[in-house]
C-alpha positions in Angstrom: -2.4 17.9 -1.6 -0.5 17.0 1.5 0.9 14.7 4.1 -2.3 14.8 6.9 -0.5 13.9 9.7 3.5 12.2 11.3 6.2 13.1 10.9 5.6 14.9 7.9 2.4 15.9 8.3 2.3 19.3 6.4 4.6 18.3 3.5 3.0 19.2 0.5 2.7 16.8 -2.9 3.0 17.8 -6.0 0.2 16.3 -8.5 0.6 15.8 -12.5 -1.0 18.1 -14.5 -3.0 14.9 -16.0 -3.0 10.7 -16.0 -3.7 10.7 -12.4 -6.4 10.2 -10.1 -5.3 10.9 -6.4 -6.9 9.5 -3.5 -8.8 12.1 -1.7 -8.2 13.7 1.7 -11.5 12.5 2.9 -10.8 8.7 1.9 -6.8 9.2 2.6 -8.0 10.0 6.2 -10.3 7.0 6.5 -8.0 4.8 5.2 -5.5 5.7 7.7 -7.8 5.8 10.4 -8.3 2.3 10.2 -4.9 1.4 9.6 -3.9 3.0 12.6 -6.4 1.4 14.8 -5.4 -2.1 13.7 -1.3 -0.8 14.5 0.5 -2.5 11.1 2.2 0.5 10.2 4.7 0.8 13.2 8.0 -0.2 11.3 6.4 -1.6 8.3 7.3 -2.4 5.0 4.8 -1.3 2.7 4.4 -1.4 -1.3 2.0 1.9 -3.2 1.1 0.0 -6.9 0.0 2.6 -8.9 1.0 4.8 -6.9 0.6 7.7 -9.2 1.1 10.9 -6.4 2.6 8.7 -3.6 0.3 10.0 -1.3 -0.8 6.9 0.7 2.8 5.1 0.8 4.5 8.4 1.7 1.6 9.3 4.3 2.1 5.7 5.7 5.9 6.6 5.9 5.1 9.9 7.7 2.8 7.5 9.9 5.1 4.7 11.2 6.3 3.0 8.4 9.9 2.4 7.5 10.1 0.9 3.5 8.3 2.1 0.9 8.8 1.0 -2.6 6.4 2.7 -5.0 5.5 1.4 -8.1 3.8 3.8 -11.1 4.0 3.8 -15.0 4.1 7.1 -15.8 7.0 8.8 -15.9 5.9 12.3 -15.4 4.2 10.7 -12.4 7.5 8.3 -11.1 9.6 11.6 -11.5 7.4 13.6 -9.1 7.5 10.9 -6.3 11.3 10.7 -7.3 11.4 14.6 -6.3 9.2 14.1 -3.4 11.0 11.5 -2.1 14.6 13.2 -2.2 13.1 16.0 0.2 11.6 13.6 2.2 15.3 12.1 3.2 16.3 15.7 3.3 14.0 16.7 5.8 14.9 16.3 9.8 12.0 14.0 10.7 13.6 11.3 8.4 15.1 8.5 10.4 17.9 6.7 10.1 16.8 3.2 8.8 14.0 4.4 6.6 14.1 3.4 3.0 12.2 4.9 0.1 12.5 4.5 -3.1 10.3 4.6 -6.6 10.0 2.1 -9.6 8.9 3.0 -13.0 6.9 0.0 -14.0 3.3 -1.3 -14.8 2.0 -3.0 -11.5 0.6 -5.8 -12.9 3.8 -6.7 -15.0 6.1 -6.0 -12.0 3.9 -8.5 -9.4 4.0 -11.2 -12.3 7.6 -10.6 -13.0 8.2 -11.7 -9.5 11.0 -8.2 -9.3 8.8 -7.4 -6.1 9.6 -10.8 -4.5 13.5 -10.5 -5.2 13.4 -6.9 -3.9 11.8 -8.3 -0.9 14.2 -11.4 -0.1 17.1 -9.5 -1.2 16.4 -6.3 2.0 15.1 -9.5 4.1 18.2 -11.1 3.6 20.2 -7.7 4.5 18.2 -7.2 7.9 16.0 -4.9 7.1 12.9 -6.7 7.1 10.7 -9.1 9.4 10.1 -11.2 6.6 10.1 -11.1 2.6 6.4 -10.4 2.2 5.2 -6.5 2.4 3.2 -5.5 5.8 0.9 -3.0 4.0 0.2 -3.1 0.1 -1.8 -0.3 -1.7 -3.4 -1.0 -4.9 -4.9 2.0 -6.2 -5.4 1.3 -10.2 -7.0 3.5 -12.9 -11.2 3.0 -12.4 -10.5 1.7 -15.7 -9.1 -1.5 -15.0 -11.1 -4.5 -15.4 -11.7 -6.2 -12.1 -10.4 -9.4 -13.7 -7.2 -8.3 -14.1 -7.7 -6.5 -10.5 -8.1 -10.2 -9.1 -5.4 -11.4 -11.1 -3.2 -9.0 -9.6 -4.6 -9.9 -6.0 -3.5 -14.0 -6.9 -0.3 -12.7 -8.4 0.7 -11.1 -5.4 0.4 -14.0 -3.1 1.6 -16.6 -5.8 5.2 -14.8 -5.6 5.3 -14.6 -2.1 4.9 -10.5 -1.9 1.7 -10.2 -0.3 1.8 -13.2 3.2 0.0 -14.1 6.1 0.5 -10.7 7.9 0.1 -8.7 5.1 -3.2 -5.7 5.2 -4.0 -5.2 1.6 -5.6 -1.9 0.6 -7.7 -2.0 -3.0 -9.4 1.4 -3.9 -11.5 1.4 -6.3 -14.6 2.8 -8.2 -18.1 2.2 -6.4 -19.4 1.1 -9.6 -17.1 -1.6 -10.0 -17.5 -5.5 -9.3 -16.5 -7.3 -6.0 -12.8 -8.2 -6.4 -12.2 -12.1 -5.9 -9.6 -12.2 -3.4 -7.5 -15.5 -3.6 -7.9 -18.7 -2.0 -7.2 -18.4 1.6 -7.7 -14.8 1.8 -10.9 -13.1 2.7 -12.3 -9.6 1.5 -12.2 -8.5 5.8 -14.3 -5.1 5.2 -15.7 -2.7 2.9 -16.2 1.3 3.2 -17.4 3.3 0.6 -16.9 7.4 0.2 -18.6 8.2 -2.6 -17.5 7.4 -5.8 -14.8 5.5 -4.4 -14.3 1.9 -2.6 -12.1 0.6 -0.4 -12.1 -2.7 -0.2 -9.7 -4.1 3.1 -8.0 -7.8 2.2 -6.4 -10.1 4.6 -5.2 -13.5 5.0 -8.0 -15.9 6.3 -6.1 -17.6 8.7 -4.4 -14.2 10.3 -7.8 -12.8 10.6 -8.9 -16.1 12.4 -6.2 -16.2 15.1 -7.1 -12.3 15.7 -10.3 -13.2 16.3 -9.0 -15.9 18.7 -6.8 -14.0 20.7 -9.2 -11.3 21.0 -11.6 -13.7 22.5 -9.2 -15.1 24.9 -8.1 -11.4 26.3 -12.1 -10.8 26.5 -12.9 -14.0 29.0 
C-alpha cells in the first residue's frame, strides 16, 4: 500500500500481518476523488476512527489537510501509524503547522468519552483550528460491527460536538450491511458502492441546504 497522490504521494504503508482490513486503492481513490471535488480538505482538521493502516487520514494529509488525529485499538496497528507518522514529519514535504498524531483507543469509547471534543477545543483554543468540530471524519469499522452501534457512534459524534455543521463524514462499510441512521439533522448526502464495500457520505442537513442555495444563486 501507498500514499496515491500530494505531497506524499509515493510513501509506502506498512500493513499488520492480521486484525486489519484496509481500504482498497480502488475505493481510497474514489473516496478522494469526491472529497477533492467538493474542496474540504484544504487545511482541514480531520479524525481516521479505526483507523487501522492510516491510509485515508494520512492520504488526506498528503492531500491538503493539516490535523490528523487517528484513532485504532490495536496496538500492533497504533504502533505502525506511530512509525508512519514519525517519517512523515521527517520527510521534506511536511509543513510547518501540520499536526499528526495517533491514539490507542476503541472508537466508540473515545467519541462517548467525549476525549475527542476536549482534544478539539483544547487546539481550537490554541489557534490551530477554525472551530472545535473536525472538517473530515473517517469511520472505517470492522464489517463486523453491528450497524446499531455504527449509528450510535454517528449520534455520539454530534452529541459531543466532534462532528458540526461543516463537517463531511466518511462511513465505509460492507455492501451487505444495513442503512446507517444518521442523526437528527443530518442526512445520508450519497451513496457509492465498489464491490464488497460501501461508502456512505454524511453531512449536516442544513449545510447541505445552504450549498444547494448558493449554488442556485451563482447559476441565475
Amino acid at each position: 500500500m501507498h500514499v496515491i497522490s500530494g505531497r506524499f504521494k509515493g510513501v509506502a504503508l506498512t500493513t499488520p500481518k492480521t486484525g486489519t482490513r484496509p481500504t482498497t486503492d480502488r475505493t481510497k481513490e474514489a473516496i478522494f476523488s469526491h472529497l477533492d471535488s467538493w474542496q474540504v480538505l484544504d487545511d482541514a482538521r480531520v479524525l481516521d476512527l479505526f483507523a487501522g493502516t492510516g491510509a485515508l487520514g494520512i492520504e488526506a494529509l498528503s492531500r491538503g489537510a493539516r490535523e490528523l488525529v487517528a484513532v485504532e485499538s490495536s496496538a500492533p496497528a497504533a504502533a505502525l501509524i506511530a512509525k508512519t507518522l514519525t517519517a512523515l514529519q521527517r520527510n521534506r514535504s511536511w509543513e510547518r503547522g501540520m499536526t499528526a498524531r495517533v491514539i490507542r483507543a476503541r472508537a466508540e469509547k473515545y467519541v462517548a468519552s467525549g476525549a475527542a471534543r476536549s482534544a478539539s477545543n483544547a487546539d481550537a483554543a490554541g489557534g490551530s483550528a477554525k472551530s472545535a468540530a473536525f472538517d473530515v471524519i473517517f469511520i472505517d469499522p470492522p464489517y463486523a460491527f453491528a450497524t446499531e452501534d455504527c449509528n450510535q457512534l454517528l449520534s455520539d459524534m454530534v452529541a459531543h460536538g466532534i462532528a458540526g455543521g461543516n463537517t463531511t463524514i466518511v462511513l465505509e462499510r460492507s455492501a451487505r450491511s444495513d442503512e446507517p441512521v444518521p442523526p437528527e439533522g443530518w442526512i445520508l448526502a450519497e451513496h457509492r458502492d465498489y464491490g464488497e464495500t460501501a461508502v456512505w457520505y454524511i453531512e449536516s442537513a442544513l449545510e447541505t441546504s445552504e450549498a444547494s442555495e448558493t449554488s442556485g444563486a451563482t447559476d441565475e
